[in-house]
C-alpha positions in Angstrom: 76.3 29.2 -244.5 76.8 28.1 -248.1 79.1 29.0 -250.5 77.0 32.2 -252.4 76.2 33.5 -248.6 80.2 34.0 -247.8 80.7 35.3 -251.4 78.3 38.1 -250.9 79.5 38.6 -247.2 82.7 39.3 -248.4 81.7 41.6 -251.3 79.6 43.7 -248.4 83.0 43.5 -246.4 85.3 44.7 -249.1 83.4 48.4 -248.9 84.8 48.8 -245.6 87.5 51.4 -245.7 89.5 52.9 -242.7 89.1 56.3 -241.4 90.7 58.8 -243.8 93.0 60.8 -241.0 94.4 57.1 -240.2 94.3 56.6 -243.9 96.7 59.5 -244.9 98.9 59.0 -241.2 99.5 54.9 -242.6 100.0 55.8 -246.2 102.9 58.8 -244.7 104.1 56.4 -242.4 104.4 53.4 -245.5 106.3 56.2 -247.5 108.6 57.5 -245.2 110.0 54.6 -244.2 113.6 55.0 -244.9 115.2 52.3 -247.4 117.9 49.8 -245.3 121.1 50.1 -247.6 124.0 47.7 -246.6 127.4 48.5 -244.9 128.8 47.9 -248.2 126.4 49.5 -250.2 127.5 53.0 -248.3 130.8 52.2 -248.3 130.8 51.1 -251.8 129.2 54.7 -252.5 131.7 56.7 -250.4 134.1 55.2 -252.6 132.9 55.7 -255.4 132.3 59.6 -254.7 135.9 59.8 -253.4 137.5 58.5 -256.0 135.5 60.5 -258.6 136.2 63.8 -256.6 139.8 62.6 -256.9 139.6 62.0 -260.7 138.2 65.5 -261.4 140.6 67.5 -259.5 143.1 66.0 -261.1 141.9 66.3 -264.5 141.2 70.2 -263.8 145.0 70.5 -262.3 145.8 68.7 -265.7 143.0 70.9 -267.6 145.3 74.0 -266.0 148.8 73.0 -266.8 148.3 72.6 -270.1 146.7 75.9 -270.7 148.9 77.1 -268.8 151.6 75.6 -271.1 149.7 77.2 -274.2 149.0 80.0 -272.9 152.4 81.3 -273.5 152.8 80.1 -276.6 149.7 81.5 -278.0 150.6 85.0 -277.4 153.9 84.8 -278.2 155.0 84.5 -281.8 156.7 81.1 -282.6 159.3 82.8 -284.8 163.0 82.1 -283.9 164.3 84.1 -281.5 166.7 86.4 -281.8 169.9 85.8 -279.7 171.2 89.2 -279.6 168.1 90.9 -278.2 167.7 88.5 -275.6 168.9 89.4 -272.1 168.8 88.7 -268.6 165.8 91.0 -267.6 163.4 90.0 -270.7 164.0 86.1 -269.0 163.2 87.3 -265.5 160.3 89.5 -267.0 159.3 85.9 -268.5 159.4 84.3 -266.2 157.7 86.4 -263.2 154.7 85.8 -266.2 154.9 82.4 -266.5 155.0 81.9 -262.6 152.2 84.3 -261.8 149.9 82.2 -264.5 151.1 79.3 -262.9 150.5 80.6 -259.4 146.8 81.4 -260.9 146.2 78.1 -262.5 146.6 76.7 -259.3 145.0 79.0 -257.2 142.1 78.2 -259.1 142.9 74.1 -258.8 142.9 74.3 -254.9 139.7 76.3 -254.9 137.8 73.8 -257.2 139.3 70.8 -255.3 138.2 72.5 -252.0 134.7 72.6 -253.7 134.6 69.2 -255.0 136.2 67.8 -251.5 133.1 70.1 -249.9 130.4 68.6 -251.9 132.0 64.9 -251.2 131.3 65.4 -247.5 127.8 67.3 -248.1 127.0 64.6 -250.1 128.2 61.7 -248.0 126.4 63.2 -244.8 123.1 63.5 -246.7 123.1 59.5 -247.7 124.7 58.5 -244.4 121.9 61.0 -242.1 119.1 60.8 -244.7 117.1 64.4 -245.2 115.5 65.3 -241.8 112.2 66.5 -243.9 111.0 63.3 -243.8 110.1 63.3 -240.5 107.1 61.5 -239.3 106.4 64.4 -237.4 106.8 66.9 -239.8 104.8 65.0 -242.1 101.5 64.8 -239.9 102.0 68.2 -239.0 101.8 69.1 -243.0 98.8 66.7 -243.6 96.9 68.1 -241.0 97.5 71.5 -242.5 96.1 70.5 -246.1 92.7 70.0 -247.3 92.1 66.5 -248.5 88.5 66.9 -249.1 88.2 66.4 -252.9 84.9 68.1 -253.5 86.6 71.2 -251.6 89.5 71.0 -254.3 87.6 70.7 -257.3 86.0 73.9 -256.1 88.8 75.5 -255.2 90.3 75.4 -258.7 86.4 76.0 -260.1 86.9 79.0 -258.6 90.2 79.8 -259.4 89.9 79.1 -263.5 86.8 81.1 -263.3 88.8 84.3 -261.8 91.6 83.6 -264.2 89.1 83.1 -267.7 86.6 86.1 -266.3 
């Protein structure tokens, strides 16, 4: 066998393809695969989710305070007051406002740290788990449900422009 015989031999072998079913089944398989991350990788990206949930519930408590802090001052004139017409139940009326705003403001803070503490742990169970959608088994199951005959496709959508343009 010379050298031109096992060049063509190999050209004639190179046509050889597998069967499509094991084809698509391989090509799932190669694709679902899941991706190794590092114990430090996740831990690194626990961290970092942690700490940023952290960081934005304080800046919204921060966010709240100070309007909080305005909000007072914006509806109220910032002329001198005048000592005489100030008395003990105009304070208290005050300040029953200025602690129900408060009260509010926070309120609000706890419900968007409970959020942000809620989507932390949704978020590290999803990288920690992986999605279960990509299930081998769910995957063949889908496959074998779809048509992956191209000639059938091309039809398909022949027929489909031609009900959509008639």
């Amino acid at each position: 066998m010379n050298e031109r015989d096992l060049i063509e031999q190999l050209k004639s072998l190179r046509s050889i393809e597998p069967e499509s079913g094991y084809a698509h089944i391989s090509r799932a398989s190669i694709l679902t695969y899941p991706k190794k991350e590092t114990l430090m990788q996740r831990m690194l990206q626990s961290t970092v989710k942690q700490a940023f949930a952290f960081g934005f519930s304080i800046a919204l408590v921060a966010v709240f305070l100070l309007l909080a802090s305005t909000s007072t001052s914006l509806f109220h004139p910032l002329s001198q007051p005048n000592l005489s017409s100030i008395d003990g139940t105009y304070l208290e009326t005050e300040a029953d406002e200025v602690t129900n705003s408060i009260d509010i403001y926070l309120a609000e803070a706890a419900y968007y740290d409970t959020a942000a503490e809620a989507t932390t742990v949704a978020l590290n169970e999803v990288t920690v788990s992986g999605p279960e959608h990509t299930s081998p088994v769910l995957i063949k199951n889908e496959m074998d449900r779809l048509s992956m005959d191209p000639e059938e496709e091309k039809a398909n959508v022949d027929a489909l422009l031609d009900e959509v343009i008639l």
